[in-house]
N, CA, C and O atoms as CSV, one atom per row, in Angstrom:
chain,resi,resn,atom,element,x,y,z
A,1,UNK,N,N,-23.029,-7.512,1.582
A,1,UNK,CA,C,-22.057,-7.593,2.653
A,1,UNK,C,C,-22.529,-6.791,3.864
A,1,UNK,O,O,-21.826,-6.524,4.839
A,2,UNK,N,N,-24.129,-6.351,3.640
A,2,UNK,CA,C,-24.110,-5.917,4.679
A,2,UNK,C,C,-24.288,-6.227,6.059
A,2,UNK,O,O,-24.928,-7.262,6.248
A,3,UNK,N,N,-23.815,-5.486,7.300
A,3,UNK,CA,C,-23.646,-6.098,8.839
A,3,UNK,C,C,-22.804,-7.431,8.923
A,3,UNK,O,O,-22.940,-8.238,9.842
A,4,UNK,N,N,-21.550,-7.647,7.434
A,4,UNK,CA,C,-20.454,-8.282,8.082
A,4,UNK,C,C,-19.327,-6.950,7.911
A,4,UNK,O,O,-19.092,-6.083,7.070
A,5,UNK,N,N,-18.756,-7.404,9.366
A,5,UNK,CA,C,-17.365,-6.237,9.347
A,5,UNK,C,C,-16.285,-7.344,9.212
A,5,UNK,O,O,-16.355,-8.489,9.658
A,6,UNK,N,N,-15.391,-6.843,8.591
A,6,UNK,CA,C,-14.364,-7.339,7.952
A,6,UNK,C,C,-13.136,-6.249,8.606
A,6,UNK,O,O,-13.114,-5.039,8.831
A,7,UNK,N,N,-11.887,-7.684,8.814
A,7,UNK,CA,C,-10.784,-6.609,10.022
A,7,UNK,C,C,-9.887,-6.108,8.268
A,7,UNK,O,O,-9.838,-6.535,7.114
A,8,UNK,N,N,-9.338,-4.992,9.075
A,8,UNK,CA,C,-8.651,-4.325,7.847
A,8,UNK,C,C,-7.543,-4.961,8.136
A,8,UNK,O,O,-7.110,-5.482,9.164
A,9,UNK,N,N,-6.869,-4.745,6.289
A,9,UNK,CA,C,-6.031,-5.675,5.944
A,9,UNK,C,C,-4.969,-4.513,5.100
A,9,UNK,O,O,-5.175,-3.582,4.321
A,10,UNK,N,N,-3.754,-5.131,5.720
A,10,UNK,CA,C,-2.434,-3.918,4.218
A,10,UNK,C,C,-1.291,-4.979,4.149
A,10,UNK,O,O,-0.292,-5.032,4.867
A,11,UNK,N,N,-1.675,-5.872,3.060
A,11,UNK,CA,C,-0.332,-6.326,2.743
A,11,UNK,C,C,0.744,-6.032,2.553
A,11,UNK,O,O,1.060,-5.257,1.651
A,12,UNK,N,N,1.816,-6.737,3.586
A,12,UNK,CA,C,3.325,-6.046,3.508
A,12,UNK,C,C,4.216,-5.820,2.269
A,12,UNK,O,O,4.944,-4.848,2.066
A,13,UNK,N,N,3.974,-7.180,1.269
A,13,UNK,CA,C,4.712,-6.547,-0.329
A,13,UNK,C,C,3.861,-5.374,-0.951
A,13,UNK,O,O,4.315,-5.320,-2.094
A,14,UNK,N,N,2.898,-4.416,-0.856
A,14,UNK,CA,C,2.816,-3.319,-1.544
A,14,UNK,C,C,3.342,-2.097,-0.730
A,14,UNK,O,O,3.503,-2.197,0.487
A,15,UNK,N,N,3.580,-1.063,-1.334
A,15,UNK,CA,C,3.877,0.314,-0.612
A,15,UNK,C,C,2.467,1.251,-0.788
A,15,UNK,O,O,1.399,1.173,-1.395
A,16,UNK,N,N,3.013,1.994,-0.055
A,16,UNK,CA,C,0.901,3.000,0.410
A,16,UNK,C,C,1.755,4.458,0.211
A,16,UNK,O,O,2.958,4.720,0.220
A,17,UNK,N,N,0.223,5.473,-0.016
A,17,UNK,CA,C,0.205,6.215,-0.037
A,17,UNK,C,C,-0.281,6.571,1.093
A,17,UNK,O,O,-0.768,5.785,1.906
A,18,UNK,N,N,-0.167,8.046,1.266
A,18,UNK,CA,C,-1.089,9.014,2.731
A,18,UNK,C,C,-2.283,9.515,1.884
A,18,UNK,O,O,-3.265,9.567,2.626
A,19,UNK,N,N,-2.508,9.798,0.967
A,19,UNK,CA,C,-3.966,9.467,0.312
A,19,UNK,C,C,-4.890,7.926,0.138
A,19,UNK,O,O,-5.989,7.744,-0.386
A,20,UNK,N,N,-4.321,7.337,0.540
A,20,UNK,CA,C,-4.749,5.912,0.919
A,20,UNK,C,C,-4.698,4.678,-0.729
A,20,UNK,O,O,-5.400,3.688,-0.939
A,21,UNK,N,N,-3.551,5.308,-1.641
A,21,UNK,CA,C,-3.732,4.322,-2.151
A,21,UNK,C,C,-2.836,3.263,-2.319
A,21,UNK,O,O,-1.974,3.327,-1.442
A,22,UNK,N,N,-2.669,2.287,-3.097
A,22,UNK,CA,C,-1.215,1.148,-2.754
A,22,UNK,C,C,-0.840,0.802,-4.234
A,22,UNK,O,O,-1.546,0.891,-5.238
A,23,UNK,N,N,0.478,0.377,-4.105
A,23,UNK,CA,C,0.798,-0.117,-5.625
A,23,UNK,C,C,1.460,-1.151,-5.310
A,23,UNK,O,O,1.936,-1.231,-4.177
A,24,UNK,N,N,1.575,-1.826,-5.929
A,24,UNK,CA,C,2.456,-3.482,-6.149
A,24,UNK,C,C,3.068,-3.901,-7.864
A,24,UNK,O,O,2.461,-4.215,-8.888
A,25,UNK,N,N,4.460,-3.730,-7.571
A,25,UNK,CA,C,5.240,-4.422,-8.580
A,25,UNK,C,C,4.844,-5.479,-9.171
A,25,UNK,O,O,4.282,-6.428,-8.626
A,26,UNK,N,N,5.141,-5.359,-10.426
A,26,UNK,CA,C,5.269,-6.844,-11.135
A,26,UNK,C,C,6.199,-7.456,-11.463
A,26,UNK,O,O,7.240,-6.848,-11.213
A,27,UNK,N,N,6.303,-8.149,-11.797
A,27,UNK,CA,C,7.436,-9.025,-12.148
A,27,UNK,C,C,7.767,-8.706,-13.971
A,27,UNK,O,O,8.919,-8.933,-14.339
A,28,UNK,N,N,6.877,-8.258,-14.903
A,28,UNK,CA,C,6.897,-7.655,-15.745
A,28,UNK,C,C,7.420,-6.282,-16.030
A,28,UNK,O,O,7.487,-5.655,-17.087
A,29,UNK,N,N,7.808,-5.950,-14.688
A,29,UNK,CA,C,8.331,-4.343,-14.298
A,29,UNK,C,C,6.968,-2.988,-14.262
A,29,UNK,O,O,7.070,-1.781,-14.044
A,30,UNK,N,N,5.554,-3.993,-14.632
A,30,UNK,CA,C,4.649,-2.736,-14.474
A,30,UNK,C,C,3.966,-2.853,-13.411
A,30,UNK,O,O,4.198,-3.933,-12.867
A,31,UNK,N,N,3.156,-2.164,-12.818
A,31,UNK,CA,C,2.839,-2.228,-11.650
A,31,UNK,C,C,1.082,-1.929,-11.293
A,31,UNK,O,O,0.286,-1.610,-12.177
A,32,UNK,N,N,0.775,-2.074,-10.106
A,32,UNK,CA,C,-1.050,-2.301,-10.458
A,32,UNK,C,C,-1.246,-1.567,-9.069
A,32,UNK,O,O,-0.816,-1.945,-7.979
A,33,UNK,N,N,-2.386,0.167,-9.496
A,33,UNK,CA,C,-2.417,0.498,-8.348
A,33,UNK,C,C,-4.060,0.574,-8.306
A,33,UNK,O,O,-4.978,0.650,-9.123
A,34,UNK,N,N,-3.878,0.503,-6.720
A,34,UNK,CA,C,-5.868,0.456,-6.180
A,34,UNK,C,C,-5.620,1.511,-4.956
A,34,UNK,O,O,-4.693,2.210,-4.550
A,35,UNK,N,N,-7.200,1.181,-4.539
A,35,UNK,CA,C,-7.428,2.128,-3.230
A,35,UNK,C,C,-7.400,1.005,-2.247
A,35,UNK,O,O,-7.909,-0.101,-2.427
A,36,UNK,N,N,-6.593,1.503,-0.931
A,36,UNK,CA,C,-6.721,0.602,0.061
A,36,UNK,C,C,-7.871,-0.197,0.972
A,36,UNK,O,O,-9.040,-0.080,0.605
A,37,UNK,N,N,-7.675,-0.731,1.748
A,37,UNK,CA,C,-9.174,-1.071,2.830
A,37,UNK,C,C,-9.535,0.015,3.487
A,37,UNK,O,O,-10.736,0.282,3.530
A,38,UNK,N,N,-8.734,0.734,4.034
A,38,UNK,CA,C,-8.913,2.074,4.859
A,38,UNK,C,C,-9.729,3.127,3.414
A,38,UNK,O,O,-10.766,3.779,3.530
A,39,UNK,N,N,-9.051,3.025,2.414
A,39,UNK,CA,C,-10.031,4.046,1.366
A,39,UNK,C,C,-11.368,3.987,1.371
A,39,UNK,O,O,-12.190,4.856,1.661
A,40,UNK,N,N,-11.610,2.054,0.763
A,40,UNK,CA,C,-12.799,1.657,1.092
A,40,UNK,C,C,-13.792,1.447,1.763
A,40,UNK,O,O,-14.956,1.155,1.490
A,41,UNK,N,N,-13.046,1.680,2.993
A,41,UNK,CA,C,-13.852,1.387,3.992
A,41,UNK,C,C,-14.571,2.203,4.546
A,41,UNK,O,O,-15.694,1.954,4.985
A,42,UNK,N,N,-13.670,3.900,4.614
A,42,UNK,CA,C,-14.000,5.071,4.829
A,42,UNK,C,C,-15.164,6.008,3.762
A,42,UNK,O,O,-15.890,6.930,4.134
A,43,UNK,N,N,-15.017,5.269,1.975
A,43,UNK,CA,C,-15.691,5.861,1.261
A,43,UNK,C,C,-17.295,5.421,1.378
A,43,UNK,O,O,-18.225,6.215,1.242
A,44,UNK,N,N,-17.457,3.778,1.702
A,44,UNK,CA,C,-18.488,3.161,1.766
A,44,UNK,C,C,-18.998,2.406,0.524
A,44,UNK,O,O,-17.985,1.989,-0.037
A,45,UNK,N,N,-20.003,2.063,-0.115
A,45,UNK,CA,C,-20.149,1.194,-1.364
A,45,UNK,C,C,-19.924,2.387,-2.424
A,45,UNK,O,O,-20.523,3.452,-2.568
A,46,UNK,N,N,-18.574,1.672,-3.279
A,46,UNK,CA,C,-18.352,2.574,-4.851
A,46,UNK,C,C,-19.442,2.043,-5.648
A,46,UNK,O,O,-19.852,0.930,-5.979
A,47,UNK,N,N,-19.758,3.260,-5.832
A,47,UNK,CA,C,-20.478,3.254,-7.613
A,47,UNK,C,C,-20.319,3.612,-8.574
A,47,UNK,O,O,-21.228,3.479,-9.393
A,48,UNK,N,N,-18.979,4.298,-8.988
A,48,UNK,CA,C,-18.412,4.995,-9.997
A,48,UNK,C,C,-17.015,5.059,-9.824
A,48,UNK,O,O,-16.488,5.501,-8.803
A,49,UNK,N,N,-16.199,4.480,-11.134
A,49,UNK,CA,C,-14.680,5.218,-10.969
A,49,UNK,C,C,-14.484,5.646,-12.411
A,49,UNK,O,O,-14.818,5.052,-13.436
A,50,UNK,N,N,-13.754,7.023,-12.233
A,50,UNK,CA,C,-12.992,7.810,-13.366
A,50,UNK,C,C,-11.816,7.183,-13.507
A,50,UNK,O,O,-11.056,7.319,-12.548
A,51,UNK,N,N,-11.453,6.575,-14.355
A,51,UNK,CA,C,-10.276,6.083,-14.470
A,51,UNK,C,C,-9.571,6.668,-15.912
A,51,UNK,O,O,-10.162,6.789,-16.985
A,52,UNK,N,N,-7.738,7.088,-15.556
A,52,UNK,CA,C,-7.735,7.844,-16.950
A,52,UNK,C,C,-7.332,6.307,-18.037
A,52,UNK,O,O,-6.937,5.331,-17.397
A,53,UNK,N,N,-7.428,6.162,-19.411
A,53,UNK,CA,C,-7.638,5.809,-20.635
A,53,UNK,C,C,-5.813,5.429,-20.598
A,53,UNK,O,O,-5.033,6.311,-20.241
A,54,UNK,N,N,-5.240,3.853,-21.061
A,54,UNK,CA,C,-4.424,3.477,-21.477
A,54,UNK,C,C,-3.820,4.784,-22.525
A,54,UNK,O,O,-4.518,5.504,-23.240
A,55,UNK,N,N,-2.792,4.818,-22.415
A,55,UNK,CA,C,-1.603,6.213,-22.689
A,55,UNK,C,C,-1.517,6.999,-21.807
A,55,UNK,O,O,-0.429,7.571,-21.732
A,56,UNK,N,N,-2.234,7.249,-21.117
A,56,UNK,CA,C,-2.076,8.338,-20.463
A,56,UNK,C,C,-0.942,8.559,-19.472
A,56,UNK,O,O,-0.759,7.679,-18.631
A,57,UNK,N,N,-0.174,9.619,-19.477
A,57,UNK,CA,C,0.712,9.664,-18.654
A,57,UNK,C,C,0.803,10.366,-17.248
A,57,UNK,O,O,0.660,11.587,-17.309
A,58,UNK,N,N,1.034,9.789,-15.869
A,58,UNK,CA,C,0.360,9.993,-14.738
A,58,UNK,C,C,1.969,10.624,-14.113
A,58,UNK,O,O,3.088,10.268,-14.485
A,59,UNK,N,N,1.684,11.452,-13.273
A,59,UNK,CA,C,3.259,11.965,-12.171
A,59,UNK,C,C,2.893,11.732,-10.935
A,59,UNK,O,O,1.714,11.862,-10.607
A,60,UNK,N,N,3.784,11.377,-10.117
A,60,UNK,CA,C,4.087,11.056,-8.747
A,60,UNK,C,C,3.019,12.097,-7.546
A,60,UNK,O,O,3.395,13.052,-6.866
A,61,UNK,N,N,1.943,11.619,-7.609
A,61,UNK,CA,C,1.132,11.799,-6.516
A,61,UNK,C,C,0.467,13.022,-7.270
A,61,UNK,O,O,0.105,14.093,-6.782
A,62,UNK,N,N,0.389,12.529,-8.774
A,62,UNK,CA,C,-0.395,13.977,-9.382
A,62,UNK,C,C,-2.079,13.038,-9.946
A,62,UNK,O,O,-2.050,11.916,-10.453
A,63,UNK,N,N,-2.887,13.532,-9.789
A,63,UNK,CA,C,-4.566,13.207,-10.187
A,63,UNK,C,C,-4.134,12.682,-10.995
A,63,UNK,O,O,-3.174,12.860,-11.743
A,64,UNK,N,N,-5.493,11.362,-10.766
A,64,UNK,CA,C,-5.400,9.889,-11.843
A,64,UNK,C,C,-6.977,10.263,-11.707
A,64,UNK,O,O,-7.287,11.069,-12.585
A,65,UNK,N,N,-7.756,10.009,-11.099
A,65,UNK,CA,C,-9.039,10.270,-11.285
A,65,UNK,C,C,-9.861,10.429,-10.408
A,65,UNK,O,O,-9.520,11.229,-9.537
A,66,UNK,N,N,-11.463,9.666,-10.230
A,66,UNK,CA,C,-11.802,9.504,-9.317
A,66,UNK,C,C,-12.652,8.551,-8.862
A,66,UNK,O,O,-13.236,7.899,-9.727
A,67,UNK,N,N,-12.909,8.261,-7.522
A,67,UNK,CA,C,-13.923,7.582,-6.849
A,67,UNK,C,C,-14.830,7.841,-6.747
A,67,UNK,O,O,-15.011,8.777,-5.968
A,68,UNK,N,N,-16.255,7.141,-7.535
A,68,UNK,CA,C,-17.542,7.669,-6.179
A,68,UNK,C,C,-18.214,7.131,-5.391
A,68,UNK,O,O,-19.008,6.418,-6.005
A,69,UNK,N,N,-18.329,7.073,-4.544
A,69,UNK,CA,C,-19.203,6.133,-3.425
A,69,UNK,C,C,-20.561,7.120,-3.395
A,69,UNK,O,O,-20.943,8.120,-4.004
A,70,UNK,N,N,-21.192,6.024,-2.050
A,70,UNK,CA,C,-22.414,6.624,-1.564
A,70,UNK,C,C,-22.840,7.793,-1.104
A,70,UNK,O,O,-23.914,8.395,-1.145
A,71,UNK,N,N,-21.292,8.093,-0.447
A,71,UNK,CA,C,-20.864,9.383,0.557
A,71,UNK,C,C,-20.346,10.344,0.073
A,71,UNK,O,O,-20.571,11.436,0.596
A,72,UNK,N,N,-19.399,10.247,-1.200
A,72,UNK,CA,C,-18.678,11.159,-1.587
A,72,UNK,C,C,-18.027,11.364,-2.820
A,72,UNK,O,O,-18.729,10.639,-3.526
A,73,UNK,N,N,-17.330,11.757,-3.444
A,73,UNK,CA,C,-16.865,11.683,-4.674
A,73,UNK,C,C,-15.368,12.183,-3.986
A,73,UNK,O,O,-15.275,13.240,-3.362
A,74,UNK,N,N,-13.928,11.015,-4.260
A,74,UNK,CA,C,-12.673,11.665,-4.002
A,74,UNK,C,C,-12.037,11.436,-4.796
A,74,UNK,O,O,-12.643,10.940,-5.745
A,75,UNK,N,N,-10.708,11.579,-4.972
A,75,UNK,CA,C,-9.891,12.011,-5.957
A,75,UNK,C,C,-8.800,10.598,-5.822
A,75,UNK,O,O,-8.495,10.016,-4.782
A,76,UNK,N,N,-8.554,10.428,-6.587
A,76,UNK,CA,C,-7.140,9.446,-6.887
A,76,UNK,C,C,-5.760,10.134,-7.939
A,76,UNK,O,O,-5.614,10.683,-9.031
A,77,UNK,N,N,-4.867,9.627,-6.659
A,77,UNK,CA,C,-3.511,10.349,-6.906
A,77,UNK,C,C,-2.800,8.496,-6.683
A,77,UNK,O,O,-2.890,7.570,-5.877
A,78,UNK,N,N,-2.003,8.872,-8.193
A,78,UNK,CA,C,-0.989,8.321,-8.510
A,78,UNK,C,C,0.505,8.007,-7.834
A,78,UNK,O,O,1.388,8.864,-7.861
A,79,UNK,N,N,0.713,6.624,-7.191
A,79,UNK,CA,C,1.821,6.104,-5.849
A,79,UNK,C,C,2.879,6.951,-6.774
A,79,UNK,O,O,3.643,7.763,-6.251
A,80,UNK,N,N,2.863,6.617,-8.673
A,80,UNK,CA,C,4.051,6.261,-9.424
A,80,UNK,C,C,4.391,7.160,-10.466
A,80,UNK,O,O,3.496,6.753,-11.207
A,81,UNK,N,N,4.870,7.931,-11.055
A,81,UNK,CA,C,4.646,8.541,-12.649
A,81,UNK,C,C,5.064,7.492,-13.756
A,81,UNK,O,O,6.101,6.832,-13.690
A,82,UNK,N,N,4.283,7.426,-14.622
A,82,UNK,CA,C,4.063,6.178,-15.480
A,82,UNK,C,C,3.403,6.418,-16.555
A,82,UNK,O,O,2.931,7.545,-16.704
A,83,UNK,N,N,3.260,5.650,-17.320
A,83,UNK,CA,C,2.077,5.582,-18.279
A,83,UNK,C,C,1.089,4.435,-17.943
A,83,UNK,O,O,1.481,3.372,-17.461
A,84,UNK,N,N,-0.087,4.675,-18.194
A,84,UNK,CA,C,-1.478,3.680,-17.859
A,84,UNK,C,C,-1.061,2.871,-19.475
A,84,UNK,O,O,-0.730,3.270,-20.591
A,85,UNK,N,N,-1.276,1.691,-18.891
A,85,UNK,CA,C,-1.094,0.379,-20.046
A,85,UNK,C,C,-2.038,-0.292,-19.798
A,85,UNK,O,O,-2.089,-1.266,-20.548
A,86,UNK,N,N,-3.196,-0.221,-18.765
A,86,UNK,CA,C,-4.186,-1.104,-18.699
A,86,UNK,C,C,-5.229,-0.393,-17.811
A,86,UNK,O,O,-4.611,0.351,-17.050
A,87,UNK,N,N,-6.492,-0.320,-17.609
A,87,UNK,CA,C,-7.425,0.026,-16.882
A,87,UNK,C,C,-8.255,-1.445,-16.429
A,87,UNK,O,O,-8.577,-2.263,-17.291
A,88,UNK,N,N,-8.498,-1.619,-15.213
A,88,UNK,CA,C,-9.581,-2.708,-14.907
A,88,UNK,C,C,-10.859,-2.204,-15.021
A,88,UNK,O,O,-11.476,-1.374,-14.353
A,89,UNK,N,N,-11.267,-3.151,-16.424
A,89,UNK,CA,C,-12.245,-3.107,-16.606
A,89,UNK,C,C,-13.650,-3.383,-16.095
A,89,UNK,O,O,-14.697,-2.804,-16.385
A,90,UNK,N,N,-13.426,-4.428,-15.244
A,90,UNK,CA,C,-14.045,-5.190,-14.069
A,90,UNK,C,C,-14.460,-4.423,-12.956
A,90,UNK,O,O,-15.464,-4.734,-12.316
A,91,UNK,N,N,-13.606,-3.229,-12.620
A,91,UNK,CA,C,-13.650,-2.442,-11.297
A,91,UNK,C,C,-14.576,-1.779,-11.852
A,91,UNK,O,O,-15.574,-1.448,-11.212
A,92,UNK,N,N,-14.340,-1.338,-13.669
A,92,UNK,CA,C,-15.326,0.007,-13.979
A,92,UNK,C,C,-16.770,-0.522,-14.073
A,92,UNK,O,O,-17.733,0.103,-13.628
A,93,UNK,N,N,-16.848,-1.692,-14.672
A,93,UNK,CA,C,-18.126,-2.007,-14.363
A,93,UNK,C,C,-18.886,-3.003,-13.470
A,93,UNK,O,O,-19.941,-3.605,-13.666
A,94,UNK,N,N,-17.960,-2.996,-12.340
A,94,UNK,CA,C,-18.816,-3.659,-11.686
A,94,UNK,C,C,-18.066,-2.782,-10.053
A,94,UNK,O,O,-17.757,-3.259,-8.961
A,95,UNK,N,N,-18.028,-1.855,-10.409
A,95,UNK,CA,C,-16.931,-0.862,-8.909
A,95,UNK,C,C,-17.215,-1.546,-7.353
A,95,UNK,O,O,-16.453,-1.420,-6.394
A,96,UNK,N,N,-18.337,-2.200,-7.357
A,96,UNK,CA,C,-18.381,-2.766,-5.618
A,96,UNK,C,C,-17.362,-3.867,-5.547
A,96,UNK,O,O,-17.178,-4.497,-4.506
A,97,UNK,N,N,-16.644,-4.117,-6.749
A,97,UNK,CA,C,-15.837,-5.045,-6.785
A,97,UNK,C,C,-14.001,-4.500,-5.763
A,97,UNK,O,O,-13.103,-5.206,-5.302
A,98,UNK,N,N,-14.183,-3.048,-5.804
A,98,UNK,CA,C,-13.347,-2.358,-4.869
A,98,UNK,C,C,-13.458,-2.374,-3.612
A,98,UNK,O,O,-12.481,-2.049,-2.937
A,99,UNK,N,N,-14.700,-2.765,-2.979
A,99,UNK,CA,C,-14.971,-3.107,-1.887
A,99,UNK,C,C,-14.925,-4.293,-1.462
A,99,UNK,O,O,-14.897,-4.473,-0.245
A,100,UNK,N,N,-14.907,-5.280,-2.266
A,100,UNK,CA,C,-14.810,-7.357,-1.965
A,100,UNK,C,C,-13.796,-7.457,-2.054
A,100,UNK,O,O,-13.330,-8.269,-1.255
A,101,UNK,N,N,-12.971,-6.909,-2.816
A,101,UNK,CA,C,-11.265,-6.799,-2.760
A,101,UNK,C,C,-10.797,-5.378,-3.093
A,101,UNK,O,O,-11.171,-4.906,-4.167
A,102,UNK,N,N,-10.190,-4.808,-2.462
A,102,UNK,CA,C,-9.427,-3.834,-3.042
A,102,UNK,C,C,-7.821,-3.920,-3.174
A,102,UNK,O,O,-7.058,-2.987,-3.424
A,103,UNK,N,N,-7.534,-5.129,-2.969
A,103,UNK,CA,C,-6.059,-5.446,-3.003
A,103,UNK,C,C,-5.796,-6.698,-4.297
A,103,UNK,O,O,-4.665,-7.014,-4.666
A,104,UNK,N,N,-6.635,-7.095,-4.672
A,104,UNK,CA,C,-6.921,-8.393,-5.802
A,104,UNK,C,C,-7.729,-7.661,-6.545
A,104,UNK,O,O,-7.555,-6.457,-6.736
A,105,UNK,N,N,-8.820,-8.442,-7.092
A,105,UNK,CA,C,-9.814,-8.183,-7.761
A,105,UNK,C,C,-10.152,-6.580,-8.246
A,105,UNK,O,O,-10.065,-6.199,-9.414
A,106,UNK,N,N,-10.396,-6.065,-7.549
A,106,UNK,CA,C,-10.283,-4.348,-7.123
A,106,UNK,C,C,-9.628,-3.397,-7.507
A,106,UNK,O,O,-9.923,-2.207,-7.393
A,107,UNK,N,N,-8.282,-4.063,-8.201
A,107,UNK,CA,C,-7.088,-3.054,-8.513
A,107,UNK,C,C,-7.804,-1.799,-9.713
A,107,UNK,O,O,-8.706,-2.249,-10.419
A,108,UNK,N,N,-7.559,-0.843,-9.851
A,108,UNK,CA,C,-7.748,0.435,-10.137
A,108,UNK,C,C,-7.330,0.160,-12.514
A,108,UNK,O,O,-8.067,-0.015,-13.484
A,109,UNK,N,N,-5.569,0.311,-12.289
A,109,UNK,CA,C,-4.941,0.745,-13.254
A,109,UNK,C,C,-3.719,-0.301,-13.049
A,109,UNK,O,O,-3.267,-0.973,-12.122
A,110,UNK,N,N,-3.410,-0.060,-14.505
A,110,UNK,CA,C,-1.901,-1.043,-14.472
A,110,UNK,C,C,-1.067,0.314,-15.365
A,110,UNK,O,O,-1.548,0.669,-16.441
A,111,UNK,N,N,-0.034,0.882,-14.912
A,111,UNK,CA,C,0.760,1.078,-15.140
A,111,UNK,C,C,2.610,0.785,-15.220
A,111,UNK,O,O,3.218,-0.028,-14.523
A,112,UNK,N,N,3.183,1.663,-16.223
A,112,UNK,CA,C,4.509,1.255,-16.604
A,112,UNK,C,C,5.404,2.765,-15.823
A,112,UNK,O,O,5.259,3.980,-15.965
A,113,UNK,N,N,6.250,1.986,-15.062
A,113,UNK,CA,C,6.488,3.279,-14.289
A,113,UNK,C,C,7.822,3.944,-14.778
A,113,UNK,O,O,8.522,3.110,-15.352
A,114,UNK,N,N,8.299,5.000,-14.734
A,114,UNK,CA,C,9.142,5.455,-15.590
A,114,UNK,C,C,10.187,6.034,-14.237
A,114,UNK,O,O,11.266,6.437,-14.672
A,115,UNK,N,N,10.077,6.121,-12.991
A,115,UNK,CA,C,11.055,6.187,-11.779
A,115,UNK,C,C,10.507,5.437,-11.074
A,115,UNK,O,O,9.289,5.479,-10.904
A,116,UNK,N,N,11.485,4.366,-10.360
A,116,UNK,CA,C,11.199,3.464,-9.476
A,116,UNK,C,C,11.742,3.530,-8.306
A,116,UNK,O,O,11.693,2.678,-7.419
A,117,UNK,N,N,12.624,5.245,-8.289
A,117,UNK,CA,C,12.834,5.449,-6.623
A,117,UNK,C,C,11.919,6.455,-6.363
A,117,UNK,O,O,12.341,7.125,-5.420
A,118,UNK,N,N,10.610,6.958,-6.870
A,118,UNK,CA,C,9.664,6.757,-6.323
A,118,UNK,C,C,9.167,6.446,-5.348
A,118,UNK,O,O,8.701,7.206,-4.499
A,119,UNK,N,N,9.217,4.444,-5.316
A,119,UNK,CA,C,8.640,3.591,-4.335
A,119,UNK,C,C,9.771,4.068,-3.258
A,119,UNK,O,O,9.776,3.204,-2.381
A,120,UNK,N,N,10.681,5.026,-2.969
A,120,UNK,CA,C,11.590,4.986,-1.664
A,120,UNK,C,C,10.343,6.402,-0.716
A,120,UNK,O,O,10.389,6.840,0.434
A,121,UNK,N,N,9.696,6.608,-1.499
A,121,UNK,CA,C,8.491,7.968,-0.880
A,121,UNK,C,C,7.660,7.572,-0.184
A,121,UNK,O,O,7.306,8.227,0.797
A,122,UNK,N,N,7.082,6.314,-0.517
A,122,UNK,CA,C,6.068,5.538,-0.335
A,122,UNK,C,C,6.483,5.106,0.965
A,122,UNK,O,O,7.595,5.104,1.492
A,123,UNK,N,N,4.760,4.545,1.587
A,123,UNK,CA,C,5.009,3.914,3.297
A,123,UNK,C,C,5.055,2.363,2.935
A,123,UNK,O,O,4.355,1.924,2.022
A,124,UNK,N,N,5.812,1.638,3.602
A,124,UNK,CA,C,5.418,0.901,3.845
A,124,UNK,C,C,4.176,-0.027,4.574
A,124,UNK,O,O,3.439,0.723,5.214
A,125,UNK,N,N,3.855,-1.105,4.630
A,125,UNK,CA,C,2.415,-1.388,4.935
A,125,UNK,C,C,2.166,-0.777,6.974
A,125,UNK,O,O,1.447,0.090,7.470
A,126,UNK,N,N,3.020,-1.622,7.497
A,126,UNK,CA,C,3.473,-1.483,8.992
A,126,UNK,C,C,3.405,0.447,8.863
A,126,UNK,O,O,2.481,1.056,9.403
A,127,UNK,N,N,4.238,0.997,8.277
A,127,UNK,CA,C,4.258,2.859,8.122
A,127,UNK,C,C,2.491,3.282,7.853
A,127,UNK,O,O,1.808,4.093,8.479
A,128,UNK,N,N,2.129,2.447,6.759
A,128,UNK,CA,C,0.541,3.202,6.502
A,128,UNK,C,C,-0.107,3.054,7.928
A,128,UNK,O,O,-0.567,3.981,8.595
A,129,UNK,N,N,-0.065,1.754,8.271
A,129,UNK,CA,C,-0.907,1.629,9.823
A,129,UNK,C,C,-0.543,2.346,10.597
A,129,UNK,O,O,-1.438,3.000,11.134
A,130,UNK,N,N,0.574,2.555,10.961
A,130,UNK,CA,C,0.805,4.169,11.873
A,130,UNK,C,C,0.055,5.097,11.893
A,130,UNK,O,O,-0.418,5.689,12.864
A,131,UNK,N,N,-0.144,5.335,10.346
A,131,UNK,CA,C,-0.610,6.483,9.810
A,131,UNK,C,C,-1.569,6.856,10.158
A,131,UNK,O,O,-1.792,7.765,10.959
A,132,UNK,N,N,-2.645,5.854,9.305
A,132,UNK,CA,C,-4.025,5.902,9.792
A,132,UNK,C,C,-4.135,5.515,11.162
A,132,UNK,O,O,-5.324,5.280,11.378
A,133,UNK,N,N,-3.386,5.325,12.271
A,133,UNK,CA,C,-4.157,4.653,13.199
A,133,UNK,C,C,-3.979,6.101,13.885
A,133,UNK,O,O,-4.919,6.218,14.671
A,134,UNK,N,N,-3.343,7.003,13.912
A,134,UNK,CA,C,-2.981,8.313,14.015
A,134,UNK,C,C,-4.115,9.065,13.510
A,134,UNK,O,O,-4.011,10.216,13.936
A,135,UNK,N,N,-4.929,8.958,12.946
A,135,UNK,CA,C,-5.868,9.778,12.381
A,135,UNK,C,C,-7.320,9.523,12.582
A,135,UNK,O,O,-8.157,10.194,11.979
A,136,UNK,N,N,-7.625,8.636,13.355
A,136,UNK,CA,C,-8.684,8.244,13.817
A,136,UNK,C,C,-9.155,8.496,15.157
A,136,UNK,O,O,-10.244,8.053,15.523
């Protein structure tokens, strides 16, 4: 992908974090969180994610694991407190797959969330772009 730029993208049905990550409901009631375009875009090509292990139980904006790119190694914090019911396996081994999508393909973890006013903390997509556009 290299020397194509791609316009950033935040779909309006997920909610964001100010650590840059997003979660989206299911219709199953569990929910699937990743790192945004702005994460990705800023970290550069991933080559590694720590992801924690199905059971595990995660709290509201408390360490889930981590990222590593080319540039850096950062941390991932949890939109939701939950338990992990699924890890993408796909992201772990093939992680540039966080960069071709990080809103599809890309997703991080599937968790079961155990407070769902929570998501009232969270930005909305239109709120994250504020955010970041504020910080640049």
């Amino acid at each position: 992908m290299a020397g194509m730029e791609r316009k950033p993208y935040y779909p309006p049905d997920l909610r964001y974090t100010r650590e840059h990550e997003w979660v989206r409901l299911l219709e199953d009631g569990t929910a699937l969180v990743g790192i945004t375009f702005f994460a990705q875009d800023q970290l550069g090509d991933v080559v590694f994610l720590n992801l924690p292990p199905p059971g595990t139980r995660l709290t509201h904006m408390g360490k889930m694991g981590e990222v590593e790119s080319v540039k850096a190694v950062s941390d991932l914090f949890s939109p939701l407190s939950g338990e992990v019911v699924e890890v993408n396996r796909e992201a772990v081994e093939h992680p540039e797959v966080v960069n071709a999508d990080p809103y599809g393909r890309g997703w991080l973890v599937k968790l079961r969330p155990s407070n769902l006013q929570e998501m009232d903390a969270l930005l909305t997509a239109q709120e994250y772009e504020a955010y970041i556009a504020g910080k640049g």
